[in-house]
C-alpha positions as CSV (number, residue, x, y, z in Angstrom):
1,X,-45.7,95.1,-94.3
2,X,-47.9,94.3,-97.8
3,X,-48.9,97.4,-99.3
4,X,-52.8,97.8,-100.2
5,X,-54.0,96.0,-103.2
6,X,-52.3,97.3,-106.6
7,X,-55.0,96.4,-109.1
8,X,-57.1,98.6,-111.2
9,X,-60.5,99.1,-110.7
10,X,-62.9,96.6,-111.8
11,X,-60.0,93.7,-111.8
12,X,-61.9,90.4,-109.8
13,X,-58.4,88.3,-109.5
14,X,-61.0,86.0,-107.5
15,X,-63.5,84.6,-110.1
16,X,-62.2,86.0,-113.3
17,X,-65.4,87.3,-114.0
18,X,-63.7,91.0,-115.0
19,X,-59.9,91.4,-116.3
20,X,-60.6,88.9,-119.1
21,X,-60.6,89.6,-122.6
22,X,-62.6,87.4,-125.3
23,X,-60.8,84.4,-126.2
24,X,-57.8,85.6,-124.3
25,X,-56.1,84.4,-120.5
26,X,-56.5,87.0,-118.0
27,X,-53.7,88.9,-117.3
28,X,-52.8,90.8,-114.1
29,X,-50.0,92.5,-112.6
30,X,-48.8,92.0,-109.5
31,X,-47.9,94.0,-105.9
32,X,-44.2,94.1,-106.4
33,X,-42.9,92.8,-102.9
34,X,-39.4,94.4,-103.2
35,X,-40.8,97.9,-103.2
36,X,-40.6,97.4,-99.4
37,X,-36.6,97.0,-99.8
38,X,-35.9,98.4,-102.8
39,X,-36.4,102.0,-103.7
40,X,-38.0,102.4,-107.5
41,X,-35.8,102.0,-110.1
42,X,-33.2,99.6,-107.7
43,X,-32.8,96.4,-108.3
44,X,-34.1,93.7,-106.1
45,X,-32.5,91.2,-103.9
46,X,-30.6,88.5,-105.5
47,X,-30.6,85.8,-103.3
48,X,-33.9,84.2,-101.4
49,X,-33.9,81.1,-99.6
50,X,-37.9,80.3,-100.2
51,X,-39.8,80.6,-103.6
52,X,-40.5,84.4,-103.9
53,X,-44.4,84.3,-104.9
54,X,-45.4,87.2,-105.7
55,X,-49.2,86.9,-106.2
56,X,-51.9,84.8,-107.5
57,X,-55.5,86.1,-106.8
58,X,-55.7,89.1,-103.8
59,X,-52.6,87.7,-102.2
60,X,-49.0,89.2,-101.2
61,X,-45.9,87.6,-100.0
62,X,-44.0,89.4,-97.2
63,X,-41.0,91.5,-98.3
64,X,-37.5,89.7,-98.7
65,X,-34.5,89.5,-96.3
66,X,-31.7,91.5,-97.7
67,X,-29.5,89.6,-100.2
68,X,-26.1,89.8,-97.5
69,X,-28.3,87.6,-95.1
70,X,-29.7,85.5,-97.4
71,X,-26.5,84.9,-99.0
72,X,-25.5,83.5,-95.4
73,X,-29.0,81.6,-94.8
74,X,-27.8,79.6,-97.9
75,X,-25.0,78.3,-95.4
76,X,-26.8,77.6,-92.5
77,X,-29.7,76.2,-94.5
78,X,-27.1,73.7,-95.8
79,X,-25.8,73.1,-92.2
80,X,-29.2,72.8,-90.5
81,X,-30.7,70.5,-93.0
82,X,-27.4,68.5,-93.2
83,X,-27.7,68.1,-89.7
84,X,-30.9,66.0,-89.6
85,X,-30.7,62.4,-89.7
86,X,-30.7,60.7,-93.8
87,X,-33.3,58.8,-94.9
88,X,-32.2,54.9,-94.3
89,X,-32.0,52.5,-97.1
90,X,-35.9,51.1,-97.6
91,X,-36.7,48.2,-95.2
92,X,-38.1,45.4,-97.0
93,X,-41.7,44.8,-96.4
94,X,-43.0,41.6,-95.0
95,X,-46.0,40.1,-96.3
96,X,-48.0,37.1,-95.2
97,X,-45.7,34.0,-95.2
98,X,-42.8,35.8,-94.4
99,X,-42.1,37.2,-98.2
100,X,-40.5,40.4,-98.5
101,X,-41.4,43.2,-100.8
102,X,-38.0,45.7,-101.4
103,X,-38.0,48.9,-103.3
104,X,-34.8,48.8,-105.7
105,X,-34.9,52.5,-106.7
106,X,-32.2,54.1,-104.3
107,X,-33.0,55.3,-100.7
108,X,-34.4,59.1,-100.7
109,X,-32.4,61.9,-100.5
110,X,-30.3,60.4,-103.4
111,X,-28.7,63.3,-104.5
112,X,-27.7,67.3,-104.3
113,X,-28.6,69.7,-106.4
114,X,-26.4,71.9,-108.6
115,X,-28.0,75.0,-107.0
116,X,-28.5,74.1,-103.5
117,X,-25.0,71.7,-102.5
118,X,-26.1,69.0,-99.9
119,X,-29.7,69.6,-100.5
120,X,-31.8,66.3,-101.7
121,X,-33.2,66.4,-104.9
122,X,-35.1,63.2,-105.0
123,X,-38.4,63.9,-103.6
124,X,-40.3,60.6,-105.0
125,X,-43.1,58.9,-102.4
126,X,-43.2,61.8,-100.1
127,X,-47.0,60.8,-97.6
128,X,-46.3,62.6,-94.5
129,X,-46.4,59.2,-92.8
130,X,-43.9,60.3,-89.8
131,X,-45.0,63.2,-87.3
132,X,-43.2,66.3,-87.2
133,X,-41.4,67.9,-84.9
134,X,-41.3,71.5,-83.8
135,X,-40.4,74.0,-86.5
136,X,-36.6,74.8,-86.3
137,X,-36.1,78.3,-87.6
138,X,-32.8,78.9,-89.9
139,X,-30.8,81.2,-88.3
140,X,-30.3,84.2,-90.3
141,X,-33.3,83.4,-92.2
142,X,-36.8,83.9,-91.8
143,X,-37.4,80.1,-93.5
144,X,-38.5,77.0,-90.9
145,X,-37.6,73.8,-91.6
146,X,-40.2,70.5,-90.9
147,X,-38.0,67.7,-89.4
148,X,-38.2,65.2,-90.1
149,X,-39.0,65.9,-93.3
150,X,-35.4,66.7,-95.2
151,X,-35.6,68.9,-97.9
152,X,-38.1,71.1,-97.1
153,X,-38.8,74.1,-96.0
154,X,-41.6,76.4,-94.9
155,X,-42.5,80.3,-94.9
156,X,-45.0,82.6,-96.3
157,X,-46.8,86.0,-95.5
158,X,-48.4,85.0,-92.7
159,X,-45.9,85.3,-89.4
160,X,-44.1,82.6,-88.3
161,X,-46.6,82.4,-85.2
162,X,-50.0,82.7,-87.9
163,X,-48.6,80.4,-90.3
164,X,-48.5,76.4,-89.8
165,X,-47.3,73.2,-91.1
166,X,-47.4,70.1,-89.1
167,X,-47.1,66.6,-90.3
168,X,-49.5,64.0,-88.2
169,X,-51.8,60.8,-88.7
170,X,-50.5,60.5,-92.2
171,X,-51.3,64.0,-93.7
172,X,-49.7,67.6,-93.7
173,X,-51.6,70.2,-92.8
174,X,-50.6,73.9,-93.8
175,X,-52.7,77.0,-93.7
176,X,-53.5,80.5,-91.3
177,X,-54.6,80.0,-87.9
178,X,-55.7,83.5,-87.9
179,X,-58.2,85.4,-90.0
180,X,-56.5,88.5,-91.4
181,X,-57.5,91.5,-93.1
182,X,-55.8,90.8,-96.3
183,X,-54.6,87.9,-98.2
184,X,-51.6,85.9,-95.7
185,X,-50.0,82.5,-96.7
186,X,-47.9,79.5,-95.4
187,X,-45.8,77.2,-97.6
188,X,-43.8,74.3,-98.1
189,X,-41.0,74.7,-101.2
190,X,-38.2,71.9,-101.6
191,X,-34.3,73.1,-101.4
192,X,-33.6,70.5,-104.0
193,X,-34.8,70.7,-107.4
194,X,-36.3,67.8,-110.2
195,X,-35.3,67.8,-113.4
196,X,-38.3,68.8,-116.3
197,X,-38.3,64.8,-117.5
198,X,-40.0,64.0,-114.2
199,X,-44.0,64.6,-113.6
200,X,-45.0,66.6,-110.3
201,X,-47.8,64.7,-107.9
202,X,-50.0,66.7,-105.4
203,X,-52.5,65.2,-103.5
204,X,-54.5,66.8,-101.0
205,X,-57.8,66.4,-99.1
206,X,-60.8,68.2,-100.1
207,X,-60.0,72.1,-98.8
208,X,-62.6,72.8,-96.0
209,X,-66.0,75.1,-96.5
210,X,-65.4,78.7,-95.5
211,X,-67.8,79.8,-92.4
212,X,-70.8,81.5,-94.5
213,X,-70.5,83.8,-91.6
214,X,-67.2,85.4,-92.7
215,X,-68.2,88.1,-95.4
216,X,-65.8,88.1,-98.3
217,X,-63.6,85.3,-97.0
218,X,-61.4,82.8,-99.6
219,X,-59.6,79.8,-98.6
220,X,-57.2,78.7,-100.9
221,X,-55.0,75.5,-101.7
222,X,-52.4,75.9,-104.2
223,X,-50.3,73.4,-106.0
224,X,-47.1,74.8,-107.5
225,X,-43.7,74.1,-109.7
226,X,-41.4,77.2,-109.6
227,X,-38.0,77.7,-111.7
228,X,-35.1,76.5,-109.8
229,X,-32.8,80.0,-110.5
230,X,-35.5,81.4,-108.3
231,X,-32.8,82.3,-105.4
232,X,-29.8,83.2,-107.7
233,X,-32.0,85.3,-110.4
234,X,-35.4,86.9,-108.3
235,X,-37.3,85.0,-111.3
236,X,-40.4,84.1,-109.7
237,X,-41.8,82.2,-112.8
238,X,-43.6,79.1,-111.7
239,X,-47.1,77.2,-113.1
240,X,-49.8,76.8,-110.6
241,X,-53.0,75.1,-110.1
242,X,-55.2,76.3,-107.4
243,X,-59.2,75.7,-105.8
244,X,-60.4,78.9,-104.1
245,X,-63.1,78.4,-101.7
246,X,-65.8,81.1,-101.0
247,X,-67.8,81.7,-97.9
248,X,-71.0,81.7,-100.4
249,X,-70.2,77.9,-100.9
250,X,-68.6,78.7,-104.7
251,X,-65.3,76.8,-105.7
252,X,-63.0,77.4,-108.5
253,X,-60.0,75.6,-110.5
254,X,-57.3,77.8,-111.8
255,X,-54.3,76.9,-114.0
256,X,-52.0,79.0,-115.2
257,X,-48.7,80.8,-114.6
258,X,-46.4,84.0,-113.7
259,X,-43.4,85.4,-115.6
260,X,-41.1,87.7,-114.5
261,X,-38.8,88.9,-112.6
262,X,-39.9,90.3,-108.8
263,X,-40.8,93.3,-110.2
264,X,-43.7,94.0,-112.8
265,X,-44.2,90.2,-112.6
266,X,-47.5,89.6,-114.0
267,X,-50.2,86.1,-114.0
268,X,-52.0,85.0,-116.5
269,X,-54.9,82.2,-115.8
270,X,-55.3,79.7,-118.8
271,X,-58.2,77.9,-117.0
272,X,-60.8,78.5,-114.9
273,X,-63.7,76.7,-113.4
274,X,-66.4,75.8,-111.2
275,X,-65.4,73.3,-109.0
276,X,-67.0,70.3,-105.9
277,X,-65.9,69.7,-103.0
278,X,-63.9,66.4,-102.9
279,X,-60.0,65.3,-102.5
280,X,-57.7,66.8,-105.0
281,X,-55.3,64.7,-106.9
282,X,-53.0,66.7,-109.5
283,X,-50.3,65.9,-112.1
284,X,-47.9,68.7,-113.5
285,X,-46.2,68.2,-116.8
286,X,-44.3,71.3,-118.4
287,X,-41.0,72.1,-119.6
288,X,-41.3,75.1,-118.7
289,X,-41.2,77.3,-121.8
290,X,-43.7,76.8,-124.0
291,X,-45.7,73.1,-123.2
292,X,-48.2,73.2,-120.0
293,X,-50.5,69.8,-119.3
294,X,-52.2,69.0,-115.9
295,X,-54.0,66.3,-115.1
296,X,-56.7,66.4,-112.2
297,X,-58.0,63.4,-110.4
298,X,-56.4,61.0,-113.0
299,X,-58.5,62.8,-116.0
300,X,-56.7,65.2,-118.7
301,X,-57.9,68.9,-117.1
302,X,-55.3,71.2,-119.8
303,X,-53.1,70.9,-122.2
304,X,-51.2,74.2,-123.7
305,X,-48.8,74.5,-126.1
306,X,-47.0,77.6,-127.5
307,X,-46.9,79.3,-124.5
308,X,-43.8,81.7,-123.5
309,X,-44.0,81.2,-120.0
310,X,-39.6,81.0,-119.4
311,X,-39.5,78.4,-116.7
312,X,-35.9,77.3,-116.5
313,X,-35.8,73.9,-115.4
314,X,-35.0,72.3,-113.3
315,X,-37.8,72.8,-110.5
316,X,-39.3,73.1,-107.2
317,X,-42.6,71.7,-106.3
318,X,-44.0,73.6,-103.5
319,X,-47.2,73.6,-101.4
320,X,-49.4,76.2,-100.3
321,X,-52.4,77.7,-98.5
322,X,-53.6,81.2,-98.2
323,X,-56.5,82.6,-96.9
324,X,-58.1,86.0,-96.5
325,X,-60.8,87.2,-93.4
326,X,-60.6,83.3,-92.2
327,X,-58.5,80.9,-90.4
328,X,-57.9,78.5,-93.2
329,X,-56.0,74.7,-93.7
330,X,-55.8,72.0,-96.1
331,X,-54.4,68.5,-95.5
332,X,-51.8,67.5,-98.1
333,X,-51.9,63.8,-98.2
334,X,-48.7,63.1,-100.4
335,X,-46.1,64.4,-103.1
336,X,-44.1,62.4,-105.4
337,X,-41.6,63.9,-108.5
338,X,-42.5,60.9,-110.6
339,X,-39.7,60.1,-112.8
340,X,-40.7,56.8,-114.6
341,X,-43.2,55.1,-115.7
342,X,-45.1,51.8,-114.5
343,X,-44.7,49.7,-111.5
344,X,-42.8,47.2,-111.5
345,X,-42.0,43.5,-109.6
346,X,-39.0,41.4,-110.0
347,X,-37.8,38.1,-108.7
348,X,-40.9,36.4,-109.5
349,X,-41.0,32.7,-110.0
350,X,-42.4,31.3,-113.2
351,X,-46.4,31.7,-113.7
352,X,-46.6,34.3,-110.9
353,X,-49.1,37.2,-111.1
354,X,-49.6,40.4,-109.4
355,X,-52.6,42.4,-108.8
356,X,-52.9,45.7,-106.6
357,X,-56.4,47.5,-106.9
358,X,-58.3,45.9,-109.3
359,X,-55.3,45.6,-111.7
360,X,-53.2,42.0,-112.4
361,X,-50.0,41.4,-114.4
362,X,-48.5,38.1,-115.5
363,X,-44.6,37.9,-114.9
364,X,-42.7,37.9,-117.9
365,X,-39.0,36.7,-117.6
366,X,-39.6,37.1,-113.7
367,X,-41.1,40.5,-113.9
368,X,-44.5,41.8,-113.6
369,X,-45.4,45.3,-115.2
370,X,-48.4,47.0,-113.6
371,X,-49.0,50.1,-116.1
372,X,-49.2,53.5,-115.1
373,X,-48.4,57.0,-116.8
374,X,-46.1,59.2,-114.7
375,X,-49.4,61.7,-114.6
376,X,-51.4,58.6,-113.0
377,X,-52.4,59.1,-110.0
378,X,-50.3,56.9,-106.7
379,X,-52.7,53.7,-105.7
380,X,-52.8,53.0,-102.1
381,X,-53.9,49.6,-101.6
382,X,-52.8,45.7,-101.0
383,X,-50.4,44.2,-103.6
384,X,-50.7,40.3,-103.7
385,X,-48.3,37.8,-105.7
386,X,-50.3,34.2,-106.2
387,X,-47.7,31.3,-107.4
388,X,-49.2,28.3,-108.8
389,X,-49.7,25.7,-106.4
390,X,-48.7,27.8,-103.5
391,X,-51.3,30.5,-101.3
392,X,-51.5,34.4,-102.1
393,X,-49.0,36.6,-100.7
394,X,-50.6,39.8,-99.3
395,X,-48.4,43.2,-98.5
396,X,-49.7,45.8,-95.8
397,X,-51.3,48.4,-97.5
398,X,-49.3,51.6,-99.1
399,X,-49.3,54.0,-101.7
400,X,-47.8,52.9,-104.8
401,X,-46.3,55.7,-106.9
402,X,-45.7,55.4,-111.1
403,X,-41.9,54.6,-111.4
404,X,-42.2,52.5,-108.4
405,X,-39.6,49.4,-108.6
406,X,-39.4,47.0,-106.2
407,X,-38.0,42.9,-105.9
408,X,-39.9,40.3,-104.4
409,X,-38.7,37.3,-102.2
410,X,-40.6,34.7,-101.8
C-alpha cells in the first residue's frame, strides 16, 4: 500500500511554484517505496524486474517483490519472452512498378543484453502497428508482458486490473482506468538496454483534457531513460520529461532527473513550463553523468552540462502515464533508440533522386543521403525515386526513422 504523501509543507511538486530556490532546480525527496519491505535502516531489495520509479510529482510506485522471487522472475521473464515468436527479417516493400524498398539494418530484436541474457536490445522503429494481445502475467512476478511486442514489459502502481496498455489502430495506449485517491501509474520499460551513443525517440498524441469537473485532478504522460543496473543495484536514476495536465485547463513541461538509490532518492526539475495541447514528439540525449539535451517537437527545449546525475549507461527507455482523482490515457504513437544518423538509399541507378516529405537527394555513387540528426524527429510520409527517362516510383506511406538504411530495386 503507498504510504501518505512525505513532503514538507508548502512543497507544490505539481507546478513548482514553491520548493524552488532562486536560480536553483527544485529539489525534492521522495516516498521511499521499500519502507513497505524493508524495516529502517535495512537494506532494500536487490533485484526488480521493472524500473523502480520512485516518484516524480505527487506520485508513488507500489512496494517491490522480495529479491528471492524476483531473482526467479528474471528466469521466467527470459523464458516467457523467449517464448514469443522473433521478429522476421524485414519484407521488402513494393512500390508502384513493382520496385522494392528493403531495410539493410538487421531484423529487430538483433541482440541480448549483458544484463538481461536473451532479452532484445535493439528497439529501433518501434509504432505499435500490430494489435496486442491479452496481457500475459510473469509468473512469479507482478510484471505483464505486451505480445506481440518483444521486449517489453508493463507494471506500475496502479493494479494489474486499473492499469492498461493495449496496442491497436497504430498507437499504444497506457494509462488508469480508474480515478484514485492518490497518484497510481501504468508503464511500459524495455528488458533490453541501448547503449548512451544512441538518441531516445518518444512520440505520443496530445495527452487528453482532464474533466474540469474532477477537483484537484492531474493527468500525466511521462517520457523516460533509466540506468540499466536498475535491477542488480536498486538505482533508480533515470532523466525524465513529462506534460502534466490540470483539470483547470493548465499544462506543464518538466525535465529533469532522480539520483539515488531506493531510498532517500531525491528529483530535481531543471525545466519547467507552460505548455499547449498538441502531439508530443521528444528526443533524449545524455550520457548519463554530467550532459543532459532534449529536444521537443524537432526544436532544441534543454541543454545541461555539468550535472552529477550518475546514470550508468547503458539504458532503458520506458513509457508512462499516471494520474491522480481521474481515469487518465495517452496514446504513444512510436519509439525508436536512434543509433545513426541520416537516411539513407542504395542501389540507385545513375541520375536517380529521392525525395520523402518535402526533402530530395541526388544519388551519389548509387546512394542517396536524406539528412537527419539522430534528435530529428521520424517522417511518416511517401518516399519516391524518379530515374531519368523512366516514371516515379512511389512507396506506401511509413515512418522513416534517422539511422534508417534501406536498398532499392528497381
Amino acid at each position: 500500500m503507498r504510504r501518505s504523501d512525505p513532503r514538507p509543507p508548502g512543497s507544490d511538486r505539481g507546478d513548482g511554484t514553491t520548493g524552488r530556490t532562486a536560480g536553483r532546480p527544485m529539489v525534492d525527496e521522495s516516498w521511499d517505496p521499500v519502507d513497505d519491505v524493508a524495516g529502517e535502516g535495512g537494506r532494500p531489495p536487490g533485484r526488480w524486474d521493472w524500473h523502480g520509479r520512485a516518484t516524480w510529482g505527487q506520485r508513488a510506485v507500489a512496494a517491490f517483490p522480495v529479491a528471492a522471487v524476483v531473482a526467479a522472475a528474471a528466469i521466467v521473464v527470459g523464458a516467457t519472452v523467449g517464448a514469443l515468436a522473433p521478429a522476421a527479417a524485414p519484407a521488402a516493400v513494393v512500390g508502384t512498378g513493382g520496385a522494392t524498398l528493403t531495410s539493410t539494418l538487421p531484423a529487430s530484436p538483433t541482440a541480448a543484453s549483458p544484463d538481461a541474457p536473451g532479452h532484445p536490445a535493439d528497439y529501433r522503429d518501434v509504432t505499435f502497428t500490430r494489435p496486442s494481445g491479452p496481457a500475459r502475467p510473469i509468473e512469479g512476478s507482478t510484471s505483464l508482458t505486451l505480445p506481440p511486442y518483444l521486449g517489453w514489459i508493463q507494471n506500475g502502481s496502479a493494479s494489474p486490473t486499473n492499469g492498461t496498455a493495449t496496442a491497436s489502430g497504430g498507437l499504444l495506449h497506457v494509462g488508469v482506468r480508474q480515478a484514485t485517491p492518490s497518484f497510481r501509474g501504468w508503464f511500459l520499460t524495455t528488458t533490453g538496454t541501448v547503449p548512451d551513443s544512441c538518441a531516445f525517440q518518444f512520440s505520443a498524441a496530445s495527452p487528453p483534457d482532464v474533466p474540469a469537473s474532477a477537483t484537484g485532478a492531474v493527468g500525466e504522460l511521462v517520457m523516460a531513460v533509466q540506468t540499466g543496473t536498475t535491477v542488480r543495484t536498486g538505482d533508480i536514476n533515470y532523466v525524465v520529461v513529462a506534460e502534466l495536465v490540470r483539470a483547470d485547463g493548465r499544462r506543464t513541461l518538466q525535465v529533469g532527473y532522480a539520483t539515488g538509490h531506493v531510498r532517500h532518492a531525491v528529483d530535481h526539475v531543471l525545466k519547467q513550463v507552460p505548455w499547449a495541447p498538441g502531439p508530443l514528439q521528444v528526443a533524449i540525449e545524455t550520457d548519463g553523468d554530467g550532459r543532459l539535451d532534449v529536444w521537443v517537437d524537432g526544436a532544441p527545449f534543454l541543454s545541461a552540462t555539468g550535472l552529477s546525475m550518475g546514470i550508468t549507461p547503458p539504458f532503458q527507455p520506458y513509457l508512462e502515464v499516471q494520474a491522480v482523482r481521474t481515469p487518465y490515457s495517452v496514446a504513444f504513437s512510436g519509439y525508436s533508440s536512434v543509433c545513426g544518423d541520416d537516411v539513407a538509399v542504395s542501389g540507385l541507378p545513375r541520375g536517380a533522386t529521392v525525395t520523402l516529405d518535402g526533402r530530395a537527394a541526388a544519388a551519389r555513387s548509387g546512394v542517396a543521403v536524406l539528412t537527419a540528426d539522430r534528435s530529428s524527429p521520424p517522417v511518416t510520409g511517401t518516399l519516391t525515386v524518379t530515374e531519368p527517362g523512366r516514371p516515379a516510383v512511389r512507396f506506401p506511406s511509413r515512418t522513416y526513422w534517422p539511422g534508417d538504411r534501406f536498398r532499392y530495386a528497381p
